[in-house]
C-alpha positions as CSV (number, residue, x, y, z in Angstrom):
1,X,-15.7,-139.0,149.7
2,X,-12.2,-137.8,149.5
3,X,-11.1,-134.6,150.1
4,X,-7.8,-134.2,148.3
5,X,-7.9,-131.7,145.4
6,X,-6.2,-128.5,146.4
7,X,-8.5,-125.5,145.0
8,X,-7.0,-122.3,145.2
9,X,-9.5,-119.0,145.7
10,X,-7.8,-115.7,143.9
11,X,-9.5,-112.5,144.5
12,X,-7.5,-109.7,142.1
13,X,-6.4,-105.9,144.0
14,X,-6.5,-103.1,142.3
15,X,-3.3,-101.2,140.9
16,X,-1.7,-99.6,143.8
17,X,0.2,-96.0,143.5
18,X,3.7,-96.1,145.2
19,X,4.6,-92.4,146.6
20,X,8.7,-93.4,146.6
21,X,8.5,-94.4,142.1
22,X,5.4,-92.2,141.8
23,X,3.8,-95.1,139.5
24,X,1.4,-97.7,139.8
25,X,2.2,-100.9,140.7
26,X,0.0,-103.9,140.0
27,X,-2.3,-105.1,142.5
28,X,-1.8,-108.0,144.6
29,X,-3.6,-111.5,144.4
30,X,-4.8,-112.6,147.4
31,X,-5.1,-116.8,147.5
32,X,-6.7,-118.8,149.8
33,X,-6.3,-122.6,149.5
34,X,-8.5,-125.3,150.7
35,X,-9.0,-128.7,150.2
36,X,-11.6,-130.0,148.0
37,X,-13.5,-133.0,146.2
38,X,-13.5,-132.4,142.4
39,X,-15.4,-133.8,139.4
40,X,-16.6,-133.5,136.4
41,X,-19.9,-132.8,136.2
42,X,-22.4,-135.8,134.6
43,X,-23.8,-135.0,131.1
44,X,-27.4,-135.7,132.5
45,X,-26.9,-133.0,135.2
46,X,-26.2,-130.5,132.9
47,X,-28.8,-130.8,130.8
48,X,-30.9,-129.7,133.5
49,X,-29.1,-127.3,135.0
50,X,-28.0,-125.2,131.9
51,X,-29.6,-127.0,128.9
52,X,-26.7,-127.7,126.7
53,X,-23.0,-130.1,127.2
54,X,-20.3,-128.6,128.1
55,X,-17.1,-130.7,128.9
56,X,-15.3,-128.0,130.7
57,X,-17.9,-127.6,133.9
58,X,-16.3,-129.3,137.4
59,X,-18.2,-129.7,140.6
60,X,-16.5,-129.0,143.4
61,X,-17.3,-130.2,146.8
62,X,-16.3,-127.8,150.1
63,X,-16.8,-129.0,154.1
64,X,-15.9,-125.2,154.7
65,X,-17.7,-122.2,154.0
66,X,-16.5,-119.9,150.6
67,X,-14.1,-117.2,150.9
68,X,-15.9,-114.2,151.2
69,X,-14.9,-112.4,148.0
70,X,-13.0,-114.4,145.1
71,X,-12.6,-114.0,140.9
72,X,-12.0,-117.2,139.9
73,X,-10.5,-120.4,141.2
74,X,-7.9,-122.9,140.4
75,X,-7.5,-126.4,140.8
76,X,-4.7,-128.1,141.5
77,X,-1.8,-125.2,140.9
78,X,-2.9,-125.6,137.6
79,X,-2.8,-122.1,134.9
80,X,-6.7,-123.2,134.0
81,X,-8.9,-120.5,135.5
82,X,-12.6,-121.4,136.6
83,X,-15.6,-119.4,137.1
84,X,-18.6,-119.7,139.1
85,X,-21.8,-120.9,137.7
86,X,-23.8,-122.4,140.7
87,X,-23.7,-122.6,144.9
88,X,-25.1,-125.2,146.3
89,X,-25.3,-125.0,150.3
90,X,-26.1,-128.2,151.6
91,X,-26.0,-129.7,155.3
92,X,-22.7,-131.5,154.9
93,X,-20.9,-128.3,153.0
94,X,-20.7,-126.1,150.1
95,X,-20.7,-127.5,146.6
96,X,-19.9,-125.3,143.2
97,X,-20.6,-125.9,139.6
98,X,-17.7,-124.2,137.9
99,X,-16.8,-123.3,134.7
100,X,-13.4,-122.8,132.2
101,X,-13.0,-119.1,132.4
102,X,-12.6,-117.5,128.9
């Protein structure tokens, strides 16, 4: 299995006030990449696991553990945003069932 898809953690800050402007500023967004195993998720496998198609669910394979706190992910520097839907903590890694954000 090849590990080559680059899938980018985001976790989102909150507005930060700046004493000097006396405004908020907008949070920062803290990335952390790592490389991954993606596919699409088989039509069989998601009957079972949520009981209707979707065509927009990936699964995405990890040999490292998660980031501890994260929104949404991307794949690829891609714009699409995905959601978690499923973990999956197996022997060899982590794998994710994840979802087009809406």
């Amino acid at each position: 299995m090849r590990y080559c898809d680059l899938v980018s953690f985001h976790k989102l800050t909150n507005d930060v006030y700046n004493p000097d402007t006396g405004e908020y500023e907008s949070g920062n967004d803290a990335k952390t990449d790592l490389y991954a195993n993606v596919t699409d998720v088989g039509t069989n496998q998601q009957m079972q696991l949520f009981g209707a198609l979707n065509t927009n669910t990936k699964t995405i394979r990890l040999r490292v553990s998660l980031p501890d706190e994260w929104q949404y992910l991307t794949i690829n520097n891609q714009s699409q945003k995905y959601v978690l839907k499923t973990v999956i903590n197996t022997q060899k890694g982590v794998s994710l069932i994840v979802g087009e954000q809406q």
